[in-house]
PDB file with SEQRES, HELIX, SHEET and CRYST1 records, atoms N, CA, C and O in Angstrom:
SEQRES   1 A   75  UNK UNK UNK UNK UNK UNK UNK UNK UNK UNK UNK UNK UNK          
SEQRES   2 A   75  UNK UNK UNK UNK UNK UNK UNK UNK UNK UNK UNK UNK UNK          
SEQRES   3 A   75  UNK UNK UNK UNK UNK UNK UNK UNK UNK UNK UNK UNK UNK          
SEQRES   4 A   75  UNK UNK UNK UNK UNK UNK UNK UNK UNK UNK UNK UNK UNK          
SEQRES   5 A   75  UNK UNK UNK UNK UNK UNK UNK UNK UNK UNK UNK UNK UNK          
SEQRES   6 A   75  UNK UNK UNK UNK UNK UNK UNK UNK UNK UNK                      
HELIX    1 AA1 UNK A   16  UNK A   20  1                                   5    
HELIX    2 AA2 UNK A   55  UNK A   64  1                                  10    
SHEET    1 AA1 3 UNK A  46  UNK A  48  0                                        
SHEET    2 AA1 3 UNK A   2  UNK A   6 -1                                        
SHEET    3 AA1 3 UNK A  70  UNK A  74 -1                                        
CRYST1    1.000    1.000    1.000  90.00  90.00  90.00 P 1           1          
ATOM      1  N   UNK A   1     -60.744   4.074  35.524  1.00  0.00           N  
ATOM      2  CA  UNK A   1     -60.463   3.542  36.841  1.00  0.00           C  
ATOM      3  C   UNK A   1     -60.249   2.042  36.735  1.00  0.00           C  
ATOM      4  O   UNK A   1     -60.919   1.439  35.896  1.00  0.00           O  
ATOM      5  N   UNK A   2     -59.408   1.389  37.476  1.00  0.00           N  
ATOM      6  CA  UNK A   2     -58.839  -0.101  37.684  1.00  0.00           C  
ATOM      7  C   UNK A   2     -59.512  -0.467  39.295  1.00  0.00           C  
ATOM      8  O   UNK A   2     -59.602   0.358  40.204  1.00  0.00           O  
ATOM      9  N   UNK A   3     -59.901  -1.769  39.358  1.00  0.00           N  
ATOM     10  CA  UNK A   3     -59.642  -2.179  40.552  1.00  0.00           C  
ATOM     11  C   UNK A   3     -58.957  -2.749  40.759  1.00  0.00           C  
ATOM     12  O   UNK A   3     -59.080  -3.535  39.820  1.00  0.00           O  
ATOM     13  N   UNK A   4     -57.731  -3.296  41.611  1.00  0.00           N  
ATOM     14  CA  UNK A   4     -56.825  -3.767  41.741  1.00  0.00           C  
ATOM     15  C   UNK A   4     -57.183  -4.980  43.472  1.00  0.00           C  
ATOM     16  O   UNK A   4     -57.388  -4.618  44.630  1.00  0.00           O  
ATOM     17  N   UNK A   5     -57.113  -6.446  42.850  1.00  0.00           N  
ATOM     18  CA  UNK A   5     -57.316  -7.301  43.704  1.00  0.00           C  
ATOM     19  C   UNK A   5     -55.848  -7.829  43.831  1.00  0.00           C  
ATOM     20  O   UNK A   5     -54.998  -7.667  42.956  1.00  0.00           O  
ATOM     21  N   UNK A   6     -55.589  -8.656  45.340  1.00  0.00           N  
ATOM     22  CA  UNK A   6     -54.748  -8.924  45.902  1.00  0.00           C  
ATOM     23  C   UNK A   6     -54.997  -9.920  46.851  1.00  0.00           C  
ATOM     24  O   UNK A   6     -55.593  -9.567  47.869  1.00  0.00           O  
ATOM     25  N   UNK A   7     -54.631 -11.219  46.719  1.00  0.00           N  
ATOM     26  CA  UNK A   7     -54.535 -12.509  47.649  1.00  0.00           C  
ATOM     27  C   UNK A   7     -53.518 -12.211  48.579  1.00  0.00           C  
ATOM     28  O   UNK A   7     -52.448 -12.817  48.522  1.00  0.00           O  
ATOM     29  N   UNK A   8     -53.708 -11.446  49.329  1.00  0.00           N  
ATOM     30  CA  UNK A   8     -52.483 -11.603  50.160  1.00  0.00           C  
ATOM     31  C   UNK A   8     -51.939 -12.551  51.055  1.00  0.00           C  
ATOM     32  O   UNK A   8     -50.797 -12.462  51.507  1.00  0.00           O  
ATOM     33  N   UNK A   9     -52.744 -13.468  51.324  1.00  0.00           N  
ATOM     34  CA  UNK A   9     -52.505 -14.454  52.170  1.00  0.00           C  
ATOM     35  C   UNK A   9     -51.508 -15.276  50.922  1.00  0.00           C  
ATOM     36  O   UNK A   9     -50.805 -16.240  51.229  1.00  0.00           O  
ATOM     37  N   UNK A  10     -51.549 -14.943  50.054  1.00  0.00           N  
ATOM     38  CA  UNK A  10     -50.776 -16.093  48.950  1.00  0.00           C  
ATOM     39  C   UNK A  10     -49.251 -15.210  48.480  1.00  0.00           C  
ATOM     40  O   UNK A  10     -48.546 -15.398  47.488  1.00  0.00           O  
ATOM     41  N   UNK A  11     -49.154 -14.617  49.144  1.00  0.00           N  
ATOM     42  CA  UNK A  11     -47.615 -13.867  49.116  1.00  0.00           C  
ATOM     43  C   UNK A  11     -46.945 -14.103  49.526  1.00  0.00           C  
ATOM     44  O   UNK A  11     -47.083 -14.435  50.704  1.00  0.00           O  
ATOM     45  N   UNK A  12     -45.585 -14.137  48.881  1.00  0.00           N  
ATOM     46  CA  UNK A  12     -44.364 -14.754  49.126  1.00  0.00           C  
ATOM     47  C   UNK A  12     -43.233 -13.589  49.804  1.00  0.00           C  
ATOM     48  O   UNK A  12     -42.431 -13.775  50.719  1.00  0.00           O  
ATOM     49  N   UNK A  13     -43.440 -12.567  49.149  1.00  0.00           N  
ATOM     50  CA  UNK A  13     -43.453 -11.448  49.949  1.00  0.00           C  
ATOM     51  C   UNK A  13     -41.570 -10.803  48.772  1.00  0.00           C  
ATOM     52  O   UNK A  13     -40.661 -10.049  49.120  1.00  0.00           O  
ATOM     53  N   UNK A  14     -41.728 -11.364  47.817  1.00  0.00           N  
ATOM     54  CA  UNK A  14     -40.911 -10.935  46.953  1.00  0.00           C  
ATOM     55  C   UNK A  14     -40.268  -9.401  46.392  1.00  0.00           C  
ATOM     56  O   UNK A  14     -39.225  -9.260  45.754  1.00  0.00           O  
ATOM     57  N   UNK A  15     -40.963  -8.608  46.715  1.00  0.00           N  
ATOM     58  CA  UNK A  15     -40.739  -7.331  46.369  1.00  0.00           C  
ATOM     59  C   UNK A  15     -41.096  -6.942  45.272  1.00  0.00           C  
ATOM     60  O   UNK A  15     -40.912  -5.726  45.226  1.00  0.00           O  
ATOM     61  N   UNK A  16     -41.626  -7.423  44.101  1.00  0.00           N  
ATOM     62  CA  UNK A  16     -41.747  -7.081  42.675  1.00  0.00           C  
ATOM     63  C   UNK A  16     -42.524  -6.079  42.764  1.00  0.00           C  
ATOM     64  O   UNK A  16     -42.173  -5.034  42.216  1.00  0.00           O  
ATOM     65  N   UNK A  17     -44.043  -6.154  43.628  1.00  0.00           N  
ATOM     66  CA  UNK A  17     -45.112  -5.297  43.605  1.00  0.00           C  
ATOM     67  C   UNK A  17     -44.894  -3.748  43.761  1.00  0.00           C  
ATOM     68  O   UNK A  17     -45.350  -2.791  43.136  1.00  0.00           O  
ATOM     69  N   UNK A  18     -44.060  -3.847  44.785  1.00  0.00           N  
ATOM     70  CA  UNK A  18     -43.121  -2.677  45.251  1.00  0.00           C  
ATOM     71  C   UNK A  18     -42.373  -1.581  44.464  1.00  0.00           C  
ATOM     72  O   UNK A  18     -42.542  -0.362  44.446  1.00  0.00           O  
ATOM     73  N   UNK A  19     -41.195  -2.649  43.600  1.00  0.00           N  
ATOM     74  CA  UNK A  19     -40.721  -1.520  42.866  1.00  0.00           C  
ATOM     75  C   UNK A  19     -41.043  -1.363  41.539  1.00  0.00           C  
ATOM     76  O   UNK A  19     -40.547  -0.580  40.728  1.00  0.00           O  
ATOM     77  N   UNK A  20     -41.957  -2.213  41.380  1.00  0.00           N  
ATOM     78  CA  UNK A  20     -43.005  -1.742  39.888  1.00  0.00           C  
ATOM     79  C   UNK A  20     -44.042  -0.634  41.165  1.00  0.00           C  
ATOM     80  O   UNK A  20     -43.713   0.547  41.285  1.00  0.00           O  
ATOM     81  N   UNK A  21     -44.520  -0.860  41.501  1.00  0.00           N  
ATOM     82  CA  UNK A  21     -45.396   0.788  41.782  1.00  0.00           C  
ATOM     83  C   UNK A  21     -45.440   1.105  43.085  1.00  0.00           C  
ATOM     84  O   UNK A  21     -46.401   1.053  43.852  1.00  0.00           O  
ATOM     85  N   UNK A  22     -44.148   1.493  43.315  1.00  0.00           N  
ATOM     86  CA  UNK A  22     -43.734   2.066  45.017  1.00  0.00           C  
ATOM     87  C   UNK A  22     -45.109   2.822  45.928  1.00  0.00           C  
ATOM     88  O   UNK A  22     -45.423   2.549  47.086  1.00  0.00           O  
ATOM     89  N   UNK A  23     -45.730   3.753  45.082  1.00  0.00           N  
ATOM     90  CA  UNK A  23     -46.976   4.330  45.355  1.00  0.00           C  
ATOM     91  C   UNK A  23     -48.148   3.593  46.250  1.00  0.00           C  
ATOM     92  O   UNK A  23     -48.692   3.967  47.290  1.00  0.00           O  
ATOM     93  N   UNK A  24     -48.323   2.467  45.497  1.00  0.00           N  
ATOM     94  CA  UNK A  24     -49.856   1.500  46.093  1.00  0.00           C  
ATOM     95  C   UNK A  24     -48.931   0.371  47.031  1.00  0.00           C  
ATOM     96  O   UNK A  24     -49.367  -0.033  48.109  1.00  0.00           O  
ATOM     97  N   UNK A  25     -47.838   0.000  46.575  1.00  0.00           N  
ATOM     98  CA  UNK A  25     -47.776  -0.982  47.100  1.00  0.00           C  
ATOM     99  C   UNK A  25     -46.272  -0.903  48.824  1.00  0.00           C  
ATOM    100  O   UNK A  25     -45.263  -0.199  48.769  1.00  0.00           O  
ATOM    101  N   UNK A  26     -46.576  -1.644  49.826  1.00  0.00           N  
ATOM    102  CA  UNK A  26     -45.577  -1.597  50.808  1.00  0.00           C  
ATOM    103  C   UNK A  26     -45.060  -2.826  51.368  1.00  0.00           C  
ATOM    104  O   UNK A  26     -45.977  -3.642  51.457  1.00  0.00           O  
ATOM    105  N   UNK A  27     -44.125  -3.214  51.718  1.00  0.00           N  
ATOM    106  CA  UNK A  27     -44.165  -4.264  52.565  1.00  0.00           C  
ATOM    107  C   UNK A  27     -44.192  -4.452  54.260  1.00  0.00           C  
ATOM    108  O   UNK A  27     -43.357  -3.958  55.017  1.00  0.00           O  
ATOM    109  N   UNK A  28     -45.139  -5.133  54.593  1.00  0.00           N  
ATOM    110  CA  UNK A  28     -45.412  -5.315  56.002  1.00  0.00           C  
ATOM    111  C   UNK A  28     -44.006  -5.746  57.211  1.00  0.00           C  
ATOM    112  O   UNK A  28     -43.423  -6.827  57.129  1.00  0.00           O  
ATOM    113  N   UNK A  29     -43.677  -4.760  58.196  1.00  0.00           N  
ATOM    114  CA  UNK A  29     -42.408  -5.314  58.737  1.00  0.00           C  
ATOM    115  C   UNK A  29     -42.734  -6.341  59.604  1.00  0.00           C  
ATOM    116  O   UNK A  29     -41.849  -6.867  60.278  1.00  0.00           O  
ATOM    117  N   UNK A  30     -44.309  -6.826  59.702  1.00  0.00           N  
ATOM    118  CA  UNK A  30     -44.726  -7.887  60.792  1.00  0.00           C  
ATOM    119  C   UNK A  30     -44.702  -9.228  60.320  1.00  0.00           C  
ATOM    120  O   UNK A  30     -44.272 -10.089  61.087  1.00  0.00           O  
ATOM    121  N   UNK A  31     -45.255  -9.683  58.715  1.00  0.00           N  
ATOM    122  CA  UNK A  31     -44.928 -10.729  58.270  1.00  0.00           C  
ATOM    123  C   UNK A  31     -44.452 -11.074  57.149  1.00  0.00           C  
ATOM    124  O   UNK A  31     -44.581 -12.217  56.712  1.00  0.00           O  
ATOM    125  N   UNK A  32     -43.685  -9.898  56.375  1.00  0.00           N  
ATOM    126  CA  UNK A  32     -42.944  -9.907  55.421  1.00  0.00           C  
ATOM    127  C   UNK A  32     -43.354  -9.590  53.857  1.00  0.00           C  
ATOM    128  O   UNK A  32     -42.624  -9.471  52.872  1.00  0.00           O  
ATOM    129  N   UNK A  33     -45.022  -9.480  54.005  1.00  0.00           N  
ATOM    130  CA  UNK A  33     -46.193  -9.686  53.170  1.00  0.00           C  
ATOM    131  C   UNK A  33     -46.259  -8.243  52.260  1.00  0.00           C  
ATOM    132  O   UNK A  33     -46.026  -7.190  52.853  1.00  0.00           O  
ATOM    133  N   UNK A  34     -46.588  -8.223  50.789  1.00  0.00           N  
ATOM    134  CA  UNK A  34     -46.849  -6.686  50.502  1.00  0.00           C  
ATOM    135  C   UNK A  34     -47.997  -6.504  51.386  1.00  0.00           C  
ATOM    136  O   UNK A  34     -48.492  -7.182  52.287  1.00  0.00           O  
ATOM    137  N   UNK A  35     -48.331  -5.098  50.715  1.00  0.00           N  
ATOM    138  CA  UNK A  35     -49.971  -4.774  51.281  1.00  0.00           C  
ATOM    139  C   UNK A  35     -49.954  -4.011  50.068  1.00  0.00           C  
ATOM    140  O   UNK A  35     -48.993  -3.574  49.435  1.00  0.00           O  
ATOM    141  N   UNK A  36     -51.565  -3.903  49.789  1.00  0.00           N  
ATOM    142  CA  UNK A  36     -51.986  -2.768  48.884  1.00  0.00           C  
ATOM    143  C   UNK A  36     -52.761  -1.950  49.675  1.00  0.00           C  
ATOM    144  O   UNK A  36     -53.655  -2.233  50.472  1.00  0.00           O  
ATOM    145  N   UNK A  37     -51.995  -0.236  49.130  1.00  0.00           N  
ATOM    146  CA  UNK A  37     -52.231   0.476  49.533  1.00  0.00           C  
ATOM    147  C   UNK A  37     -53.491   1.563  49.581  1.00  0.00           C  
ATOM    148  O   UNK A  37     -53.724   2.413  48.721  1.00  0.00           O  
ATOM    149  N   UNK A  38     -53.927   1.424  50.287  1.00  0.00           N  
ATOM    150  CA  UNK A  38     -55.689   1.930  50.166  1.00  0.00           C  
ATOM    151  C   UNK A  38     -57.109   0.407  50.169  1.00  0.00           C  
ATOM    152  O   UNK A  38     -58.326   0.410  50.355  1.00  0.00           O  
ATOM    153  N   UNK A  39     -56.307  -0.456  49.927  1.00  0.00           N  
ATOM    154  CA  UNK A  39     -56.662  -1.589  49.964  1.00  0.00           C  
ATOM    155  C   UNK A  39     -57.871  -2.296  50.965  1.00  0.00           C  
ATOM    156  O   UNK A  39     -57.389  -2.697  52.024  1.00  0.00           O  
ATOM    157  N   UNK A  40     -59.347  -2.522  50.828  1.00  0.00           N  
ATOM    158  CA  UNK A  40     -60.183  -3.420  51.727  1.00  0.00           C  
ATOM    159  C   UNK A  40     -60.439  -4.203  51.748  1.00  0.00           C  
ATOM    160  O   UNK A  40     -61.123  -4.689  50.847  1.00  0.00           O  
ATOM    161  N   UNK A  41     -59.911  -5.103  53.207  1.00  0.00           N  
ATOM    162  CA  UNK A  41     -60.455  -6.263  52.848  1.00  0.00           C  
ATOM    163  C   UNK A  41     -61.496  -6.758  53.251  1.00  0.00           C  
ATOM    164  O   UNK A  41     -62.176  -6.245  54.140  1.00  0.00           O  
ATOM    165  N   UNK A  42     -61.845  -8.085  52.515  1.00  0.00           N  
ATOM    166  CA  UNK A  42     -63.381  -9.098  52.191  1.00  0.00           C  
ATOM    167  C   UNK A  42     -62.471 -10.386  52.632  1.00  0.00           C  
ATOM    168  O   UNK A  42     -61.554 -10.827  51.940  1.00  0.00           O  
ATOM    169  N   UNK A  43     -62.789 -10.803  53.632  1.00  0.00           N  
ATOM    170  CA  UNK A  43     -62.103 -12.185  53.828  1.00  0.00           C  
ATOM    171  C   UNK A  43     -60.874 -12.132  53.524  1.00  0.00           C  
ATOM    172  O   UNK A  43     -60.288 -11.209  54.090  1.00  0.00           O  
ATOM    173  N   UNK A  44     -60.046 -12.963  52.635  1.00  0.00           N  
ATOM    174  CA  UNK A  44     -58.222 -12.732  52.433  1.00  0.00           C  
ATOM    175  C   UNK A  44     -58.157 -12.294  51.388  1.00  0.00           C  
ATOM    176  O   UNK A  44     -57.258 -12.767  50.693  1.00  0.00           O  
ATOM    177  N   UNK A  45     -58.863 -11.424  50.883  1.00  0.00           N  
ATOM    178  CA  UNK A  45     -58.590 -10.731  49.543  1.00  0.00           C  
ATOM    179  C   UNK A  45     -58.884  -9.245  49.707  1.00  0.00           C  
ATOM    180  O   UNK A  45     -59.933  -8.823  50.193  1.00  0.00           O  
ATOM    181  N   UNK A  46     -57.944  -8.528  49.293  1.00  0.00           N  
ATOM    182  CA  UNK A  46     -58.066  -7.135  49.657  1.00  0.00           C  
ATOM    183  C   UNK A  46     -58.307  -6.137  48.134  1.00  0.00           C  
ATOM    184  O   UNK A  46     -57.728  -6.794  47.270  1.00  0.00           O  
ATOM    185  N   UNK A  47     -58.764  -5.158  47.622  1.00  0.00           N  
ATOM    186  CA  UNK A  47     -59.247  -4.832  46.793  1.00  0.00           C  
ATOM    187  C   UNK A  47     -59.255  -3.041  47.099  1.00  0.00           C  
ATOM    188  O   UNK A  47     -59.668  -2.462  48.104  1.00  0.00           O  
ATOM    189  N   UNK A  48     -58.519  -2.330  45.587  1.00  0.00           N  
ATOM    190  CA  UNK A  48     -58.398  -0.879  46.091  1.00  0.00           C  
ATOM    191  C   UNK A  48     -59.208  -0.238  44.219  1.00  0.00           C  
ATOM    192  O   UNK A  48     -59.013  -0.735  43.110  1.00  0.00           O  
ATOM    193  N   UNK A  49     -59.851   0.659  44.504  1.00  0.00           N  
ATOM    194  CA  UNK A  49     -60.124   1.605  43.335  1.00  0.00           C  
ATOM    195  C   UNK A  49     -59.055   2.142  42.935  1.00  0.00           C  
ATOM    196  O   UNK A  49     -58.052   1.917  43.611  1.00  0.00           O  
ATOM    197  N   UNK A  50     -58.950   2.861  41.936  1.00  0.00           N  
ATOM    198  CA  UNK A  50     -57.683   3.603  41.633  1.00  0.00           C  
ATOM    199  C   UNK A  50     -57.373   3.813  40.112  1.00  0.00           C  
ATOM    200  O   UNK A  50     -57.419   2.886  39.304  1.00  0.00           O  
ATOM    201  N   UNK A  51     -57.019   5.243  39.749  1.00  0.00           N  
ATOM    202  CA  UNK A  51     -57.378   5.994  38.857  1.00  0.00           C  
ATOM    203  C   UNK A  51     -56.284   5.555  37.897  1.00  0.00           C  
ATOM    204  O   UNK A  51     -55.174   5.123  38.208  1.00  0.00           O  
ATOM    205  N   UNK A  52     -56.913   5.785  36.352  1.00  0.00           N  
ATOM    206  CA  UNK A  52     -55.942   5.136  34.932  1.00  0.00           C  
ATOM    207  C   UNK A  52     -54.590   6.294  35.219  1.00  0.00           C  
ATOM    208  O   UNK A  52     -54.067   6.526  34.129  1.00  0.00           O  
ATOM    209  N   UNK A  53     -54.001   6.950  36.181  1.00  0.00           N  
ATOM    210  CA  UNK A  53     -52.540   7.109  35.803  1.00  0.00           C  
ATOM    211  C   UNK A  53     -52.124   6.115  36.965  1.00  0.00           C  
ATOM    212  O   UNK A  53     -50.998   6.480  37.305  1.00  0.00           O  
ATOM    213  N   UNK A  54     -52.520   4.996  37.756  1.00  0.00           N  
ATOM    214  CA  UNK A  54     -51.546   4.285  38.609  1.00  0.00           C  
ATOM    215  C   UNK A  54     -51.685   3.043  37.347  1.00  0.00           C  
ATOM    216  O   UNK A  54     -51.041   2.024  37.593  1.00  0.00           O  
ATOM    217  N   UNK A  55     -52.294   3.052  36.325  1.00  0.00           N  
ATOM    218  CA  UNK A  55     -52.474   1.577  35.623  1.00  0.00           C  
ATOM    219  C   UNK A  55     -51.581   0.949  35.294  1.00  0.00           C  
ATOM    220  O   UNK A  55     -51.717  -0.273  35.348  1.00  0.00           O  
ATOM    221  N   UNK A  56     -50.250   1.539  34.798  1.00  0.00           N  
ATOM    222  CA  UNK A  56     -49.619   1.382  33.811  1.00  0.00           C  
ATOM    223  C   UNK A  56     -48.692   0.714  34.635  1.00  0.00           C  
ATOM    224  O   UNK A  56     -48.238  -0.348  34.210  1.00  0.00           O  
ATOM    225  N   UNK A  57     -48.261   1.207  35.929  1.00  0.00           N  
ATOM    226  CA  UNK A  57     -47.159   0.600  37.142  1.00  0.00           C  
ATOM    227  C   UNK A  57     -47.887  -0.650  37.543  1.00  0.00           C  
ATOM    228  O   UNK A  57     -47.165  -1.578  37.906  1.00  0.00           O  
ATOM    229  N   UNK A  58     -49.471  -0.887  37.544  1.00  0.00           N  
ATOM    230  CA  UNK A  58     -50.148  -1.581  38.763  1.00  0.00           C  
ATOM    231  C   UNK A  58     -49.984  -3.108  37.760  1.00  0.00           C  
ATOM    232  O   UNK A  58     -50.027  -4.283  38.124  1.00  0.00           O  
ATOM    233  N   UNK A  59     -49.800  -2.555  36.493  1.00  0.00           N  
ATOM    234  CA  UNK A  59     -49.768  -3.519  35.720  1.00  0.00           C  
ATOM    235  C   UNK A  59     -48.492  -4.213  35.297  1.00  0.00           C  
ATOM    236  O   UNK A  59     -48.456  -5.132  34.479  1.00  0.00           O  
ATOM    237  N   UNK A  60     -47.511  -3.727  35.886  1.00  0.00           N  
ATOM    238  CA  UNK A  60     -46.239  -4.046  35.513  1.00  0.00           C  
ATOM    239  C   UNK A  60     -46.256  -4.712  37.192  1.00  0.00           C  
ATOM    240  O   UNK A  60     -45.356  -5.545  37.293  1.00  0.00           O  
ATOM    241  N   UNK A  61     -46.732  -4.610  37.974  1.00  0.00           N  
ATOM    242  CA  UNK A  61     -46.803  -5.312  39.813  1.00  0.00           C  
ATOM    243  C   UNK A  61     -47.263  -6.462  39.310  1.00  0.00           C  
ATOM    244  O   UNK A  61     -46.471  -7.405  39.309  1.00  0.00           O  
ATOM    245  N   UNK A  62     -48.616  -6.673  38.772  1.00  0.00           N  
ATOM    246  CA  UNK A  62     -48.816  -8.029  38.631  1.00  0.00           C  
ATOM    247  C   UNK A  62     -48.171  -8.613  37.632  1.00  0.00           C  
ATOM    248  O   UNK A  62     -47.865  -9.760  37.957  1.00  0.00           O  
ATOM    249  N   UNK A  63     -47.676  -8.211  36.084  1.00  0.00           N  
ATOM    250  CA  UNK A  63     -46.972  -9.298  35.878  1.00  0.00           C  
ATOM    251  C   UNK A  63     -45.464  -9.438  36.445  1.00  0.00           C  
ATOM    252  O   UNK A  63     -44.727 -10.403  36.242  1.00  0.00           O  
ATOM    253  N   UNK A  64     -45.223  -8.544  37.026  1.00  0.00           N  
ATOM    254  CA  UNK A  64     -43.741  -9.043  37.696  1.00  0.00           C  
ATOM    255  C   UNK A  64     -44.513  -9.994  39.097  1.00  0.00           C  
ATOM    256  O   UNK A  64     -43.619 -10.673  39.602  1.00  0.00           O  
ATOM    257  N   UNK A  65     -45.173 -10.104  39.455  1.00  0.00           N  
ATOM    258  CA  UNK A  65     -45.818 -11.170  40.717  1.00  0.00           C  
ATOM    259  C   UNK A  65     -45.239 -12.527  40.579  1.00  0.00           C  
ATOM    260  O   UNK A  65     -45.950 -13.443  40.165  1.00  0.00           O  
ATOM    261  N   UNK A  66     -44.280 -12.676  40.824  1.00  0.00           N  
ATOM    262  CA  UNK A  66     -43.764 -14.997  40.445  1.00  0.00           C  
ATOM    263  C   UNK A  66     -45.176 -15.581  40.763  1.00  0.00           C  
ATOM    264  O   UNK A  66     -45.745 -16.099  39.802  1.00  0.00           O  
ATOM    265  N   UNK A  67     -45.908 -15.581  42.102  1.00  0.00           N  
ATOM    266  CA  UNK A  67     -47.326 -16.296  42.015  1.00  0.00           C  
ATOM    267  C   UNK A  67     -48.445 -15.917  41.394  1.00  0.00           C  
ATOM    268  O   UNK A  67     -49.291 -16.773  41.138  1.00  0.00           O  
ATOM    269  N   UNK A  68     -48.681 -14.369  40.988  1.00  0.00           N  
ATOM    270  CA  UNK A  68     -49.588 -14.158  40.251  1.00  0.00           C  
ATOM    271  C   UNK A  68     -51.441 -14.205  41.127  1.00  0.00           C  
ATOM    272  O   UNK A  68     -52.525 -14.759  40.942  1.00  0.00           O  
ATOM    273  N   UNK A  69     -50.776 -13.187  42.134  1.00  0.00           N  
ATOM    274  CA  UNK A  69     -51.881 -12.873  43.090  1.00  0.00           C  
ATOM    275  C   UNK A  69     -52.432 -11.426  42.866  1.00  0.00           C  
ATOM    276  O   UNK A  69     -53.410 -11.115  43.546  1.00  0.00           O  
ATOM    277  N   UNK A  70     -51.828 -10.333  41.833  1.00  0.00           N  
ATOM    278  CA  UNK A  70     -52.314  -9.439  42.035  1.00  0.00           C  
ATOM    279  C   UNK A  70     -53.417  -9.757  40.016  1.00  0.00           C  
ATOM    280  O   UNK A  70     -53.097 -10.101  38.878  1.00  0.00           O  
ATOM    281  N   UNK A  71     -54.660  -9.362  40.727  1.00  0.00           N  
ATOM    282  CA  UNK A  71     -55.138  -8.675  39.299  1.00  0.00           C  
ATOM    283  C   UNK A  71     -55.663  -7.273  39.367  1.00  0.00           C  
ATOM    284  O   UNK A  71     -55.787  -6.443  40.268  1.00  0.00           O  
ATOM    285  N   UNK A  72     -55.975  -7.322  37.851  1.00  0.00           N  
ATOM    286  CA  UNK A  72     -56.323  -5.573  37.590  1.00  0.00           C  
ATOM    287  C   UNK A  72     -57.960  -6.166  36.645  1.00  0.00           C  
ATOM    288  O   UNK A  72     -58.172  -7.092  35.863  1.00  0.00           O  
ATOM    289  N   UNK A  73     -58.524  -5.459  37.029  1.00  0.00           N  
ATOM    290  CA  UNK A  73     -60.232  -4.855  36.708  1.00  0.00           C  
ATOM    291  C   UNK A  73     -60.397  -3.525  35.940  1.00  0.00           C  
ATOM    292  O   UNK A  73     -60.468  -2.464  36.560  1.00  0.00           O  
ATOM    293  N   UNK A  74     -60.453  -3.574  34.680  1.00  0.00           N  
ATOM    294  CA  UNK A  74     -60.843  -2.263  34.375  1.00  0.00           C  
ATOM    295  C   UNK A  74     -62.162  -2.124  34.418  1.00  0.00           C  
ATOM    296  O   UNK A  74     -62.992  -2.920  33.979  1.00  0.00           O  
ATOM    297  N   UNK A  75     -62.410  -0.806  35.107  1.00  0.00           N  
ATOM    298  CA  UNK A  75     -64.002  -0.318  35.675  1.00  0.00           C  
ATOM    299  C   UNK A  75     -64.529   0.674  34.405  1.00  0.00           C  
ATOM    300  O   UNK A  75     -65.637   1.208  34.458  1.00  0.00           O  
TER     301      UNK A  75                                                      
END                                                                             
């Protein structure tokens, strides 16, 4: 299992997250922002569990990220 953290307030709203792992990730039509999907948030950081077959995409989201807001936690 990965946890997967996300600054979202620090998004540019680029799309990378998206089509590296269409699954977890969406973009918001209200402020242009991804979201992660399943995602809770703690203040402006949102945070989802999620099992070693999303790893391999979740990990290709953050390094395609230009700001480098998403990380991965292996649990």
């Amino acid at each position: 299992m990965i946890r997967i953290i996300h600054q979202r307030d620090k998004c540019i709203g680029c799309n990378a997250c998206v089509e590296a792992a269409w699954s977890r990730w969406r973009m918001s039509r209200k402020d242009g922002k991804s979201i992660l999907i399943g995602g809770i948030k703690k203040k402006y950081i949102y945070s989802a569990v999620v099992g070693d077959d999303e790893r391999s995409e979740n990990i290709q989201a953050s390094v395609n990220c230009p700001v480098g807001i998403i990380q991965l936690i292996q649990m």
